[in-house]
C-alpha positions in Angstrom: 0.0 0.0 0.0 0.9 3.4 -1.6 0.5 6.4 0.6 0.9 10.2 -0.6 0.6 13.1 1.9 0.7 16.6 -0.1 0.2 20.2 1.5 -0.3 23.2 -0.5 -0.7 26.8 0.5 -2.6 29.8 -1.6 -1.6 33.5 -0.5 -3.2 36.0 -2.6 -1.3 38.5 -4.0 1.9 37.5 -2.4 2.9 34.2 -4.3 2.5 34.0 -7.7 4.0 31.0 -8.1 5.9 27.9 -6.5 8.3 25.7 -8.1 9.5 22.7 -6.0 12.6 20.6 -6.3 12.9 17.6 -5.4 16.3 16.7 -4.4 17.8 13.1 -5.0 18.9 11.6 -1.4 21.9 9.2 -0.5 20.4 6.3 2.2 22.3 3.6 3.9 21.3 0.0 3.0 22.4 -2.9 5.6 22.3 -6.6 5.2 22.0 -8.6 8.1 22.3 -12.6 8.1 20.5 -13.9 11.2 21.5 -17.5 13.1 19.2 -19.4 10.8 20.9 -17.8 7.6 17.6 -15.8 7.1 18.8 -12.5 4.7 18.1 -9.2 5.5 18.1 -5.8 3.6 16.9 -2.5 5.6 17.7 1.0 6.0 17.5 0.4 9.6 20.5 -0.6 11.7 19.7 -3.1 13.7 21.0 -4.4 17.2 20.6 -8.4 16.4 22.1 -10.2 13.4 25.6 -10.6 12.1 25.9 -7.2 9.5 27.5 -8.4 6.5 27.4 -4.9 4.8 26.6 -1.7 4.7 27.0 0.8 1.8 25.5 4.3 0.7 22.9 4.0 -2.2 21.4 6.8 -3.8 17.4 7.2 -3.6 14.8 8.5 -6.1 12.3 10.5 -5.7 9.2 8.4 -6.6 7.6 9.8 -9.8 4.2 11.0 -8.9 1.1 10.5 -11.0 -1.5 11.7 -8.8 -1.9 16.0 -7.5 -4.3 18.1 -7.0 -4.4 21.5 -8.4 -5.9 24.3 -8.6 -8.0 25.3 -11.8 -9.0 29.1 -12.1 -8.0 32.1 -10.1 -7.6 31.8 -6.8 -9.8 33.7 -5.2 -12.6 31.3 -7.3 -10.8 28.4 -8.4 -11.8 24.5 -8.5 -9.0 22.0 -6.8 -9.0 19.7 -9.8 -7.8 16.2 -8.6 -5.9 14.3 -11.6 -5.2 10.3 -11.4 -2.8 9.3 -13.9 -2.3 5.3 -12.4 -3.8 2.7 -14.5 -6.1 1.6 -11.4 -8.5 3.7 -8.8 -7.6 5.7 -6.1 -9.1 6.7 -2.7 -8.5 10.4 -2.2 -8.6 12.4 1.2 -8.9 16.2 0.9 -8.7 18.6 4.0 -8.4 21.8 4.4 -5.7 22.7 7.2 -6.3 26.5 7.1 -8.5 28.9 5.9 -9.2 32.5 6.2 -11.8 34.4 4.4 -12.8 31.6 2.0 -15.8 28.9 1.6 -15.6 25.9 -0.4 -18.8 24.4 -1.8 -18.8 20.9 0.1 -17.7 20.4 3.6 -14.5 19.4 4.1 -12.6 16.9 4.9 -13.9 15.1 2.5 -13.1 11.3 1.1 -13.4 10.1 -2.4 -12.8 8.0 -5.7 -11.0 9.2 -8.7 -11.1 6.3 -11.3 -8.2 5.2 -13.0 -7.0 7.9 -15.5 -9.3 10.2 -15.3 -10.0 13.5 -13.1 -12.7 15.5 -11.1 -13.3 18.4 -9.3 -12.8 17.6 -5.8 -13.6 21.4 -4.3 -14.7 24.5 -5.4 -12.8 27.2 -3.0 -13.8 31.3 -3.3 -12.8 34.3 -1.3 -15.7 35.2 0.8 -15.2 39.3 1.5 -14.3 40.0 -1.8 -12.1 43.4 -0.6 -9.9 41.3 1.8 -7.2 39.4 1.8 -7.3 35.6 1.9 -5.4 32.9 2.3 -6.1 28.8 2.5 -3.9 25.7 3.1 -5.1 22.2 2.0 -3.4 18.2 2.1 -4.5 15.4 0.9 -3.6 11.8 1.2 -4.0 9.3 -1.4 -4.2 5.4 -1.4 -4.5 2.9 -4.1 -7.7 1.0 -4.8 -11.3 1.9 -4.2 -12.4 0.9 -0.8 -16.1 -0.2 -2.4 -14.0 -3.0 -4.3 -15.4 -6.8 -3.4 -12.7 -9.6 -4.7 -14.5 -12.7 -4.2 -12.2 -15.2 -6.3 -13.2 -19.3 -6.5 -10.1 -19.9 -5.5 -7.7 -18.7 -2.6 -5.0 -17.0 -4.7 -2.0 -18.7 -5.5 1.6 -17.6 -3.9 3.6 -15.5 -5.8 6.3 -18.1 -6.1 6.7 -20.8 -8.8 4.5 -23.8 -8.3 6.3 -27.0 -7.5 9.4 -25.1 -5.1 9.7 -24.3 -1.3 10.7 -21.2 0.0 11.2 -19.4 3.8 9.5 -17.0 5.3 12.3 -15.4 7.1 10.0 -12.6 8.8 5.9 -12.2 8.3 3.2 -9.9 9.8 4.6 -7.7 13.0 7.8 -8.8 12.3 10.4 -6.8 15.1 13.6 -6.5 12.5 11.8 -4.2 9.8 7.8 -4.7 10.4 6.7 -3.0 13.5 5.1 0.2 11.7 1.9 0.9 9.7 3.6 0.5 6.6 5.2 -2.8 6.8 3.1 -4.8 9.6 1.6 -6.9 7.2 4.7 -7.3 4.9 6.3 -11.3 4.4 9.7 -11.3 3.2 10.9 -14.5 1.2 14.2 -15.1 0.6 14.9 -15.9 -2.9 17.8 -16.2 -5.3 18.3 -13.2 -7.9 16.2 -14.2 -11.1 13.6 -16.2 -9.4 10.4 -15.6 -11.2 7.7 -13.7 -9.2 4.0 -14.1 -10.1 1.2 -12.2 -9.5 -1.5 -13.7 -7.4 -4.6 -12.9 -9.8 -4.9 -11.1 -13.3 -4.9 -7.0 -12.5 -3.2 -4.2 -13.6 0.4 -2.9 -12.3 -0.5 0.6 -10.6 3.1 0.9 -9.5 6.7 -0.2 -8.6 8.6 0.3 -6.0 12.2 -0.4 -6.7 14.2 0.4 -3.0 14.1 -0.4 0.3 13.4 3.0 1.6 10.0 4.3 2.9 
């Protein structure tokens, strides 16, 4: 599971426009080999395990295919929410701040945008239309659409090939790497480079991840 925080300010008059920069990070990535010869790879450091390495790896910023922006002027302007994934997401919009400005539904507000396509989450205005106004608004994004019901006629299969065995070296609340939200439900299986890894049902591939780092 994908989550996306965003927070955006609006100043009238003052900022007429913000260019951000996202700057490519250098993380640490350990490899730990436990008693059992269970395999490791974290960006934590961790206090049990033999360490067999450690070295600096640089880190991308994840390319982002969902925003919201805003669409008009801004002191009457629609926050426009654009999903370019190939599958459905769930969108929370909230407004942290505002001052001197209504928005046409209330807020915070939860909805679906379907998969390549957009919609107009919000209309925000200014209210007093000789004063000054400002507003600040985040939203978080997850994959899926929380209505969906999978009822397959099968349980689905493992995403390892059919026929071979493999370890679970660490599964749900794991204490090496998955005691937070993120990864409590995570299962790590050891395999060799260039084992094939299937997918559990037919579906479409709404992202990759391709690091260790959260």
């Amino acid at each position: 599971m994908r989550v996306q925080l965003k927070i955006f300010s609006v100043l009238v008059a003052l900022v007429a426009g913000l260019v951000f920069a996202v700057p490519v990070a250098a993380e640490k990535l350990f490899k730990y080999v436990d008693e059992q010869g269970n395999v490791t790879f974290t960006d934590r450091q961790l206090s049990s395990g033999e360490q067999v390495s450690a070295r600096q790896v640089e880190k991308d910023a994840p390319e982002q295919r969902f925003f919201i922006h805003l669409r008009g002027s801004r002191s009457d302007g629609t926050l426009q929410a654009v999903n370019q994934y190939f599958g459905p997401v769930e969108v929370r919009l909230e407004m942290k701040e505002a001052d001197n400005v209504i928005a046409d539904r209330p807020l915070p507000v939860r909805f679906v945008v379907p998969a390549r396509d957009e919609l107009a989450a919000a209309n925000v205005r200014q209210d007093k239309k000789f004063s000054s106004f400002s507003y600040r608004y985040s939203y978080r994004v997850v994959f899926g659409d929380p209505a969906a019901r999978h009822e397959p006629q099968r349980p689905y299969r493992a995403p390892v090939p059919a026929g071979q065995v493999f370890h679970i070296s660490q599964a749900f609340n794991g204490k090496k790497t998955h005691d937070d939200d993120q990864n409590r439900y995570a299962v790590d299986i050891p395999m060799s480079e260039g084992t094939p890894v299937h997918a559990a049902r037919g579906g479409v591939i709404m992202d990759v991840a391709n690091d260790f780092f959260i």
